[in-house]
C-alpha positions in Angstrom: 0.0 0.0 0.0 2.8 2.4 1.1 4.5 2.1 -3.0 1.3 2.4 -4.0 1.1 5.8 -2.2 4.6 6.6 -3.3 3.4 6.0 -6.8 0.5 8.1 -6.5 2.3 11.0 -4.9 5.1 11.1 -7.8 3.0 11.3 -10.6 0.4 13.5 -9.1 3.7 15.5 -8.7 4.0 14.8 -12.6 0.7 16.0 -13.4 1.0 19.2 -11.3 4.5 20.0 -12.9 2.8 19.7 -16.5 -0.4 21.7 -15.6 1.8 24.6 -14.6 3.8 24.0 -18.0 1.0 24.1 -19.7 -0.3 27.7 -17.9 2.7 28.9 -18.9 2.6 28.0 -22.2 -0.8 29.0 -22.8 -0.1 32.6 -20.9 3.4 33.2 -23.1 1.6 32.1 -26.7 -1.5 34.4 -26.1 1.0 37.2 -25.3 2.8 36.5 -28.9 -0.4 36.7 -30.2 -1.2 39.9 -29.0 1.7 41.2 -29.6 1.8 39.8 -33.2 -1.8 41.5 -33.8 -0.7 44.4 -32.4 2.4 44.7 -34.9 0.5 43.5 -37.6 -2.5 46.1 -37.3 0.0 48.4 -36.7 0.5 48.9 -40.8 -3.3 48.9 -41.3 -6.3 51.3 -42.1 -8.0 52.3 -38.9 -11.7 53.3 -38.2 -12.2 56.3 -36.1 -15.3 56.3 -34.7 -17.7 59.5 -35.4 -20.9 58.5 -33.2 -21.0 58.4 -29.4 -21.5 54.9 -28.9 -21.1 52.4 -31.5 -21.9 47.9 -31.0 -19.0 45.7 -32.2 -20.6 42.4 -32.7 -19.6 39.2 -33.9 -20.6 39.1 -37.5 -21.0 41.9 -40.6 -24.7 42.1 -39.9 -27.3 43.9 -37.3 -28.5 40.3 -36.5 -25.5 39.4 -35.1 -25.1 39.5 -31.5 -23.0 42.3 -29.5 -19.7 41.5 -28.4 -18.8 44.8 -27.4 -18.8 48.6 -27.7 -16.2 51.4 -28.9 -16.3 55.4 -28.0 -16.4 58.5 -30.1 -13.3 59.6 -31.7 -11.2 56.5 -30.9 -9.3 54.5 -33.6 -9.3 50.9 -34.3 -7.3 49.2 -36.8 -9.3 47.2 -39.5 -8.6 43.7 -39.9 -11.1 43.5 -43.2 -14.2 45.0 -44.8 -17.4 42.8 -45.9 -20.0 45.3 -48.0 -20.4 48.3 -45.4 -19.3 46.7 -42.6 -15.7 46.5 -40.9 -14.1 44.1 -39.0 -11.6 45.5 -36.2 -9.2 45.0 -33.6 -9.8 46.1 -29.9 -7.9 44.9 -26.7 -7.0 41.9 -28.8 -10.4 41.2 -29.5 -12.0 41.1 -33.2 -15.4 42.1 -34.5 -17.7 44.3 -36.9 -19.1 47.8 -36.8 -21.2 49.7 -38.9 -18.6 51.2 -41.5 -20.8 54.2 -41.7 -20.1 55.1 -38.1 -16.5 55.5 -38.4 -14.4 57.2 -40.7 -11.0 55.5 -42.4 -7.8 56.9 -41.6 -5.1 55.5 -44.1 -2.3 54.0 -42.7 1.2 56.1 -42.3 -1.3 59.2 -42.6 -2.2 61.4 -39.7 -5.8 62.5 -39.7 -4.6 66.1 -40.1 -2.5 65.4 -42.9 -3.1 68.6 -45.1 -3.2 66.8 -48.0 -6.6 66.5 -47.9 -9.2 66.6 -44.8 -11.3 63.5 -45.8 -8.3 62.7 -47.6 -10.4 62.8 -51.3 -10.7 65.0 -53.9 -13.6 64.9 -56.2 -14.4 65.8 -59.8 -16.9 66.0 -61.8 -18.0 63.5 -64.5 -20.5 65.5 -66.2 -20.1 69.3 -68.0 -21.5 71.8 -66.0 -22.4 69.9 -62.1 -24.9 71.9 -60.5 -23.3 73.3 -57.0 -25.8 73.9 -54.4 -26.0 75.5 -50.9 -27.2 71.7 -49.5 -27.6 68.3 -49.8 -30.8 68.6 -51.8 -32.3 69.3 -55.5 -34.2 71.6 -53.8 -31.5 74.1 -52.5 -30.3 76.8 -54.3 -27.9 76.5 -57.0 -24.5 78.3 -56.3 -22.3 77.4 -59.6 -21.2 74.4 -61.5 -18.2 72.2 -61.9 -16.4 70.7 -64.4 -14.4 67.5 -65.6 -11.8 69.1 -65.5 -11.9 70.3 -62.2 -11.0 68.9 -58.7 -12.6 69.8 -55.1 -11.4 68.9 -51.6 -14.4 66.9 -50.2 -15.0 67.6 -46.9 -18.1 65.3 -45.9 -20.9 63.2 -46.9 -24.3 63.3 -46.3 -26.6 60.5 -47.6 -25.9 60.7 -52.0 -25.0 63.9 -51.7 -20.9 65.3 -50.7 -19.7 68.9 -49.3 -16.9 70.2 -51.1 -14.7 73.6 -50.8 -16.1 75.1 -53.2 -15.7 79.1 -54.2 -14.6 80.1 -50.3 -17.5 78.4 -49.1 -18.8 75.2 -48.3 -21.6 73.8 -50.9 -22.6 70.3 -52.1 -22.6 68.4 -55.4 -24.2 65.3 -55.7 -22.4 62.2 -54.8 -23.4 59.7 -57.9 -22.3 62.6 -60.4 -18.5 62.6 -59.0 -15.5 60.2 -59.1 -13.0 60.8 -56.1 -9.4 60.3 -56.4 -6.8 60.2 -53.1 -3.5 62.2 -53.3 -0.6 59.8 -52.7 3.0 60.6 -51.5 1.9 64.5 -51.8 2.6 66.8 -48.9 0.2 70.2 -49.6 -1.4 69.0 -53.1 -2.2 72.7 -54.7 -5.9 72.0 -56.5 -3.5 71.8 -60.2 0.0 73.4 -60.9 1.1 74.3 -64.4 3.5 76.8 -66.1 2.0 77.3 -69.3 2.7 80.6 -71.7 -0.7 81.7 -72.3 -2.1 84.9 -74.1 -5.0 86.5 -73.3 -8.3 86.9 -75.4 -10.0 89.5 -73.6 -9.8 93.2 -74.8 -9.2 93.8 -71.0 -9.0 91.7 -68.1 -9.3 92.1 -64.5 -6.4 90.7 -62.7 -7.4 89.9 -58.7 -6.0 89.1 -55.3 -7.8 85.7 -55.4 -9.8 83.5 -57.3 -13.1 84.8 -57.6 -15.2 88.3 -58.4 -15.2 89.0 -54.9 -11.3 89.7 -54.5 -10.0 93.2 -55.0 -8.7 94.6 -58.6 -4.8 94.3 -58.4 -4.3 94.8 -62.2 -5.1 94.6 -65.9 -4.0 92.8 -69.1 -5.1 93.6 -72.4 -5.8 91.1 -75.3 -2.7 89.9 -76.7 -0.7 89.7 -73.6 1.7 87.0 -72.2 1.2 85.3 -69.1 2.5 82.1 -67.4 0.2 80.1 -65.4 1.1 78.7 -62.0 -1.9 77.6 -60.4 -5.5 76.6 -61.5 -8.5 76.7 -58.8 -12.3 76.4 -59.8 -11.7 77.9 -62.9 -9.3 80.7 -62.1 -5.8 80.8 -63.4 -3.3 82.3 -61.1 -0.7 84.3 -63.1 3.0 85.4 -63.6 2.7 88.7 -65.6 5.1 91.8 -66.0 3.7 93.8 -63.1 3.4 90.8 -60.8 1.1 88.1 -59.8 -2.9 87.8 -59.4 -5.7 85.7 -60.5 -7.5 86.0 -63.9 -10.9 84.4 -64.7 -9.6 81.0 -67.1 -11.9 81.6 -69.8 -10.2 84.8 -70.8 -6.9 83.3 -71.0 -5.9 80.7 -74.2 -3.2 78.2 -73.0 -0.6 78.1 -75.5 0.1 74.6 -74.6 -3.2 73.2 -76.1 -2.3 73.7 -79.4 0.2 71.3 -78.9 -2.3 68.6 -77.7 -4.6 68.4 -80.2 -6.1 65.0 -81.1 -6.1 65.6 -84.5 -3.3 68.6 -85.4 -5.3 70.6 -88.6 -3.0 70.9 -91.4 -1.0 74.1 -92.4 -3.9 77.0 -93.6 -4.1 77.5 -97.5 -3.6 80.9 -98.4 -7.5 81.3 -99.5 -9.1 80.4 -95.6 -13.1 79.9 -95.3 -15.0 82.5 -93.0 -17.8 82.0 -90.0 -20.1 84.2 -88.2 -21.1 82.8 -85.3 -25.1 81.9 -84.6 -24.7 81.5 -80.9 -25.3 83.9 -78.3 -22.3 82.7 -76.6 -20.0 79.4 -78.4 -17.6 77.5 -76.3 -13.8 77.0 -77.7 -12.7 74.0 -76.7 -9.4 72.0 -76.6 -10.4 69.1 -78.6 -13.7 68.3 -80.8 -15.8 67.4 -78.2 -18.3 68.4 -75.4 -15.9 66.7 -73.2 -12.8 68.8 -74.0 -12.0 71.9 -71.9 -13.4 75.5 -72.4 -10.5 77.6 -73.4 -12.1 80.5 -74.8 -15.3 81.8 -76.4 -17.3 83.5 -79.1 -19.9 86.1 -79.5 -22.8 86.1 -81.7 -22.1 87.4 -85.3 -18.2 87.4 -84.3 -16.5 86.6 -87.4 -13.8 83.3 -87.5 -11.5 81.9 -89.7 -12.1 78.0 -90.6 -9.5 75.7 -90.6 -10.7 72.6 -90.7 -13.7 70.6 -90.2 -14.1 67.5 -88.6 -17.2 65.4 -87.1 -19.1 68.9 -86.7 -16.7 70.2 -85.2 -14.9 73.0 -86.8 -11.3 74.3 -85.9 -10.9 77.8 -86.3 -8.5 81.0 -85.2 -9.9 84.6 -83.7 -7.4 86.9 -83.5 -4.3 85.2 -82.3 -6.0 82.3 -80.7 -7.1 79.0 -82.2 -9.3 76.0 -80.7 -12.5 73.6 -81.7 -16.0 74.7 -81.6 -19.4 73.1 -82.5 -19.7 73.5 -86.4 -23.2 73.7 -86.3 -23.1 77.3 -84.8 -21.1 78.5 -87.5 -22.4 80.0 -90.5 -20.2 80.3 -93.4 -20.1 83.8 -94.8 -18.2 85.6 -97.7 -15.0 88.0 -97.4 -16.9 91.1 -97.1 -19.4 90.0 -94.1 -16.5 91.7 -91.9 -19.5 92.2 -88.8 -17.7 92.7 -85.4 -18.6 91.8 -81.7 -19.5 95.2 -79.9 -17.5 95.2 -76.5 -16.5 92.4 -74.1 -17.5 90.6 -71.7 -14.6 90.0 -69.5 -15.2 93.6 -66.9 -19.0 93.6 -67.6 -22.0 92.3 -65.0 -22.9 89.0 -66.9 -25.2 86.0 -66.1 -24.7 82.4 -67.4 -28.0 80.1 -68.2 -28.4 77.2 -65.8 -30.7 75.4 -68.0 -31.1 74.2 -71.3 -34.2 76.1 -73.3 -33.9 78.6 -71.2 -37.1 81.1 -71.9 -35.7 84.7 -72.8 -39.2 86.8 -72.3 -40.1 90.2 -73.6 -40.9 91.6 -69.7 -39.9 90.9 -66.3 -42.6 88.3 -66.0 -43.8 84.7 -66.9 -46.7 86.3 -68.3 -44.8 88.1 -70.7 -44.2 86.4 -74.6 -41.1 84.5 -74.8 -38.9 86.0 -77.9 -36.1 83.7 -77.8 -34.6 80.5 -76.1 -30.9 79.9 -74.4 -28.9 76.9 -73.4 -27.3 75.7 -70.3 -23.8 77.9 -70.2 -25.1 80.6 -72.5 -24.1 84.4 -71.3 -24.9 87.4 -71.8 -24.3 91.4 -70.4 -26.2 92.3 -67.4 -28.4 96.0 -68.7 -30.4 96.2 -65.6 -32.2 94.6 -62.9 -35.9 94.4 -62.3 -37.1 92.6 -59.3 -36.1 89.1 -59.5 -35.3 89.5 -63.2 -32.4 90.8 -65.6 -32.4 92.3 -68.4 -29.9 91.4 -70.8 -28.6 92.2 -74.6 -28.9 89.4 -77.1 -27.9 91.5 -80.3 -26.6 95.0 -80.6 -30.2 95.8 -81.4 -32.2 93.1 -79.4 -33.1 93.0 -75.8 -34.6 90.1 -73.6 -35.0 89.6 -69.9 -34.4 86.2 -67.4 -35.3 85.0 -64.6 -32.6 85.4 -62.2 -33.2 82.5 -59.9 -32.0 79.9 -63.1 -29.1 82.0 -63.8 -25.4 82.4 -61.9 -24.0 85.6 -62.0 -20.3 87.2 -62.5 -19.8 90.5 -61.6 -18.5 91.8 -57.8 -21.2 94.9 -57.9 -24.3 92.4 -59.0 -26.5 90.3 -56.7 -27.3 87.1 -57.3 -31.6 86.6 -57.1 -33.0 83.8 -54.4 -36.0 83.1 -55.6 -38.2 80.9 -53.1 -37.6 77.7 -52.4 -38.4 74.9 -50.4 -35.8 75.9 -47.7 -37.0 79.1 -47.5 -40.0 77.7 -45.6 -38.1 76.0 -43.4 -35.4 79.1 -42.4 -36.0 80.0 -38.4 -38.2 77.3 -37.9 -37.7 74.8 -34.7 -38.1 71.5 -35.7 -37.9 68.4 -33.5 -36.8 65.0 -34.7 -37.8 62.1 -32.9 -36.2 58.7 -33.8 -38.6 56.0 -31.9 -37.0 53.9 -29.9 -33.1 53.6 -28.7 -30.8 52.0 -26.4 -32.4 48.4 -24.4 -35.9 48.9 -26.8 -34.6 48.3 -29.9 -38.3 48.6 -31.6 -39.3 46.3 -34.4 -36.9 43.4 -35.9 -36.8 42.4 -39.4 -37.7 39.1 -40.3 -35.4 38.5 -42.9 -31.8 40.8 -42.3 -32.4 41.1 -38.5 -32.9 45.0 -39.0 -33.5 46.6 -35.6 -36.1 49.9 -35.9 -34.1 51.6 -33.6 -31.0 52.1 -36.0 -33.5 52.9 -39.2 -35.3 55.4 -37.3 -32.0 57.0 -36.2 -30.2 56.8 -39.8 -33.6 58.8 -41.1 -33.9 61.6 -38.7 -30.2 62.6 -39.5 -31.1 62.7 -42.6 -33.6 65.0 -42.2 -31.5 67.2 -39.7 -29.2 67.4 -41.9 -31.5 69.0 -44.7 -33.7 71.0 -42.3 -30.3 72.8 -40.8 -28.6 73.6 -44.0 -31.8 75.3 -45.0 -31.5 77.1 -42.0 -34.1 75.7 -39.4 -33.2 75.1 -35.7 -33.1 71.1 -35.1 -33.5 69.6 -32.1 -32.9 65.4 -31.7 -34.7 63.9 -29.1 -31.5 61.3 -29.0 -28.7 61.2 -31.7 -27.3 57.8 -30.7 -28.5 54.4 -29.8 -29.7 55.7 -26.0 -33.6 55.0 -24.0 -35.4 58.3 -24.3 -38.4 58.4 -22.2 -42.0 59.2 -24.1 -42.6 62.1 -21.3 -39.0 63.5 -22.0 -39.7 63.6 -26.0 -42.5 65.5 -25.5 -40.8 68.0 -22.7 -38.8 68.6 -25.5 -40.6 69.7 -27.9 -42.9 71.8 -24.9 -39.8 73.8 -23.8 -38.0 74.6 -27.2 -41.9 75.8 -28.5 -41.4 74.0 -31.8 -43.4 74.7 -34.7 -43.4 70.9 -35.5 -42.6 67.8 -33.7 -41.9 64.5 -36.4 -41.5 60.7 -34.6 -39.8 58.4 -36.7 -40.7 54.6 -37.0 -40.9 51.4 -39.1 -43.4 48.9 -39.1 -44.1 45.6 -38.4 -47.1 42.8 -38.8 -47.6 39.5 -38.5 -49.0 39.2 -41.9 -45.9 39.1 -44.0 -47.6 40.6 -47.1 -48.3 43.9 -45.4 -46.1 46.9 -46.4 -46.6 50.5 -47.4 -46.1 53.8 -45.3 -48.4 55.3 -42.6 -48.3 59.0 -41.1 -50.9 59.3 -37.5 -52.1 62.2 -36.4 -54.3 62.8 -32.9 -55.9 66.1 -33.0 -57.8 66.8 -36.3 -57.0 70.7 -36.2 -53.4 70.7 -34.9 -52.1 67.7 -36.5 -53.7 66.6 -39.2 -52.7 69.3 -41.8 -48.7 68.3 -41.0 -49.5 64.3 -41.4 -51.1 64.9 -44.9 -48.0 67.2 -45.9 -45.3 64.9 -45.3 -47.9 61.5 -46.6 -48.0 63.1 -49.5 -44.7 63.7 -50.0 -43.6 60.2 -48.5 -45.4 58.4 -51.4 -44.2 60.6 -53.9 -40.5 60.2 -53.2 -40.5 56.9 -51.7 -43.0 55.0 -54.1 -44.1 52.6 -51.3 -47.8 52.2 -51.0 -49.5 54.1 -49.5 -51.2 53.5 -46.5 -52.8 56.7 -45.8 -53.2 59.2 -43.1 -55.0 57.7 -39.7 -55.7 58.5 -36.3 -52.9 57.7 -33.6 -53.6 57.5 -29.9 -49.5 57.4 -29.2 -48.5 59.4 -26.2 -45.7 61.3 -28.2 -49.2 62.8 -29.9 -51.9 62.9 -27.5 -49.6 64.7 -24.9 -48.1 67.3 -27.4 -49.2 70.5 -27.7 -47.0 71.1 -31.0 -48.2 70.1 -34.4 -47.1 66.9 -34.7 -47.0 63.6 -36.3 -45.8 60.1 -36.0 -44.7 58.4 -39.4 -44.4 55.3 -39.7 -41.6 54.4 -43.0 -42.0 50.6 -44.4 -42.5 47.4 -42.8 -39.4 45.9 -41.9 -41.7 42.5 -41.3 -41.7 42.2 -45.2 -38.5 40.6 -46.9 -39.1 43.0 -50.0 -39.7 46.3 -48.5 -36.8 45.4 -45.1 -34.2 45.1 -48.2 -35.4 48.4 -49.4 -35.6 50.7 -46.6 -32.4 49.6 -45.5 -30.3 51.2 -48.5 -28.6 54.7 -48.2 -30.8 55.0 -51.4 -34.3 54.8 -49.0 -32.8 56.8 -46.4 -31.9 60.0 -48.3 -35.4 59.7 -50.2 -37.6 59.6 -46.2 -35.6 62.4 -45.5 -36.3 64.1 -48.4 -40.1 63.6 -48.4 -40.1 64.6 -44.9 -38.0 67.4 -45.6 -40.7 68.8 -48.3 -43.4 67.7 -46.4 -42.3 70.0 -43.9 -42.0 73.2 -46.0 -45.5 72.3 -48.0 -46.7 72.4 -44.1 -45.3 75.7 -43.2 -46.1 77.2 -46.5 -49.8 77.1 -46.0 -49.4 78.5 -42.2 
């Protein structure tokens, strides 16, 4: 018995010495591992988080569970991407966010890199972009953009992107843009060049910056030299005999085009074919195309010389400048049609059409006959302004006035016109947004994606904030992260800020899978009713969900209000079809559109 008990003892001392080999083993490999991770993430992408409190979970997907939670403003590397989703690294832990919580950092790149402060630059890939003052068709028009052209972006909303634009902050939209990234580039200037170039205006403004605001440094006259060092929106800054300044681009010919021609015209015969131009204004352009660059342009009855023709498009010299223009604008003439432009346009107030067919009318008024019709980037002089509309000179002898809120104007002494829009409803008005639901009651849950209300009501009413503020209404969020609000509180809100509407935001469920469409309740006939039907309205005509009408609603956030308000409710997340719509970007910038116009159709009428 006693060797028995000496065998026991000596390999129980055995066992022991392996268990603490193996504890040690275990502790020293899940240190490499960390460390490993560590090093390895340490050449990655990171996410920086832009909300307050943001779910990891274990899977790309709302339906998988939570594993964990990460702060505003921190950084995490990413260990991989699955459709909008990101995988990460924490305290040597792995799992997904929401992509469109965080923001990418590039790796090796400091946040505040100057090269670029989303680190993208966008272009164009249309002629003439519309520019407007926010992320909606409905706000004002600003300027345009161009192929050719690159902006810093600085944010994005939904499908639409801010951009530096002119001094100022405006939006283009995102679907009309390709983005590039600057690499190896310290303090990327928008474009750098050194071109000889010659000017083409009888006289031309030069300026301390690069736009009709900046003071008159200068002048050049046609004719004149000048080298280009910088290009920005559309001005070139310039090296000239008395110094440097900024010139508007279409004035100036680069020299250096001539040399890129894509097809070069042969040497001119001595007997050279003659055109009066039929426009009111005719691009020149680099190359025979609507897609190459503006580099100068004609008057009507201006008188060319043709060099050669080719696929409509006609190469031809003015003066001492040369470039391609559409053919069909050219009328060929005989040697003693020797009509000349009267002025220029480079110092006068001029506007430039927005629009193609345009309607140039006989009086400051719609009522008035229409005598003639312009295209989009058609100018002409400024004469005078009447109310919202300018009068301006077609001919030397004929006269025809716009409307100025379809036009963009140059000229420092010359306001631009605001007609009314849908924003101008909306300015100085207090608006709360109520996304139902939030932190522990998470709402509804899709049947087929696992979509939690909570997070569809929250991505909507930023959407909508982010509309109503640029258009200059006061915004109030009842929550503006995935927190439990209190009914009583949401209401409170809305009580002590006085708002002149109050808008819940929800998604649907049933138990009947078939059911779908959208809903906005009301409780009190007089005070509510009339801003339900405004945004219902609207909600079926952006949306094109079914519509479920306008209905009585005995919620608390309604009955207990003494605001005009509503409770909407945006699809039903209960129906495989309309859970994969409403949660695209797509859906969520159309709600908050509809909502957005529903609003100002409301306050319109008041």
């Amino acid at each position: 018995m006693t060797d028995i008990k000496d065998g026991m003892k000596k390999w129980g001392g055995i066992v022991k010495k392996c268990y603490y080999i193996l504890l040690t083993m275990i502790f020293l490999l899940s240190s490499f591992t960390t460390v490993s991770q560590n090093g390895f993430a340490a050449d990655r992408d990171k996410a920086k988080i832009t909300v307050d409190t943001l779910n990891v979970r274990s899977g790309p997907g709302l339906g998988h569970s939570v594993v964990g939670q990460v702060h505003k403003n921190k950084e995490y590397p990413i260990l991989s991407e699955k459709g909008d989703w990101l995988q990460i690294q924490m305290n040597g832990k792995r799992g997904w966010i929401a992509g469109w919580y965080a923001k990418k950092i590039k790796a090796q790149q400091s946040e505040n890199d100057p090269s670029s402060n989303t680190g993208i630059w966008i272009s164009s890939k249309v002629d003439a972009l519309n520019v407007r003052s926010g992320p909606d068709t409905s706000f004002t028009v600003v300027g345009q953009i161009y192929p050719h052209e690159k902006f810093q972006s600085i944010d994005t909303k939904g499908s639409w992107t801010k951009i530096k634009y002119k001094n100022r902050e405006a939006w283009v939209a995102s679907w009309l843009t390709q983005s590039s990234t600057p690499s190896s580039e310290k303090k990327k200037e928008p474009e750098q060049s050194s071109d000889k170039s010659i000017v083409n205006a009888t006289s031309l403004n030069v300026r301390s910056g690069p736009g009709t605001s900046y003071s008159v440094v200068g002048s050049l006259r046609k004719g004149d030299h000048v080298e280009i060092i910088q290009i920005q929106n559309g001005w070139y800054k310039v090296s000239y005999q008395n110094g440097k300044g900024w010139v508007a681009g279409r004035y100036v010919t680069k020299s250096e085009n001539e040399d890129k021609q894509p097809s070069t015209p042969p040497t001119a015969p001595t007997s050279l074919k003659k055109g009066k131009i039929t426009a009111t204004i005719l691009n020149v352009r680099d190359k025979g195309s609507l897609q190459g660059k503006v580099v100068g342009q004609l008057k009507k009855n201006q008188i060319v010389e043709i060099l050669k023709v080719e696929n409509k498009w006609a190469y031809v010299q003015w003066n001492q400048s040369k470039g391609w223009a559409a053919s069909w604008f050219i009328e060929e003439v005989k040697e003693d049609n020797t009509s000349q432009p009267e002025g220029d346009l480079s110092n006068e107030p001029s506007l430039t059409l927005l629009y193609d067919g345009t309607n140039l009318r006989s009086g400051p008024s719609t009522k008035d006959s229409v005598v003639d019709r312009g295209n989009k980037g058609d100018q002409f002089p400024i004469l005078s302004k009447e109310g919202d509309w300018f009068k301006i000179k077609l001919s030397s002898t004929k006269e025809a006035y716009v409307a100025g809120w379809i036009v963009s104007v140059t000229g420092a002494s010359t306001p631009e016109v605001n007609h009314p829009t849908v924003g101008d409803y909306l300015k100085g008005k207090t608006v709360v947004i109520d996304a139902g639901h939030g932190g522990n009651d998470g709402g509804a849950v899709g049947t087929t994606y696992g979509t939690l209300e909570k997070v569809l009501n929250l991505n909507v009413a930023k959407a909508v904030s982010s509309k109503l503020k640029a258009a200059g209404a006061k915004v109030v969020m009842t929550r503006s992260d995935n927190q439990y609000i209190s009914l009583p509180y949401r209401v409170y809100l809305a009580h002590t800020h006085s708002a002149d509407a109050f808008i819940s935001v929800h998604f649907n469920s049933s138990i009947f899978p078939s059911a779908k469409g959208v809903n906005s309740f009301y409780y009190s006939k007089l005070k509510d009713a009339p801003l339900a039907h405004a945004i219902q309205d609207e909600l079926v005509r952006q949306t094109g969900l079914r519509n479920r009408g306008v209905k009585f609603g005995n919620f608390q956030v309604l009955r207990t209000n003494h605001q005009p308000a509503t409770l909407l409710e945006l699809g039903f997340i209960s129906n495989s079809q309309e859970e994969h719509y409403v949660r695209s970007a797509a859906y969520t910038d159309k709600a908050g559109h509809a909502i957005y116009r529903g609003l100002a159709k409301f306050f319109s009428n008041r």
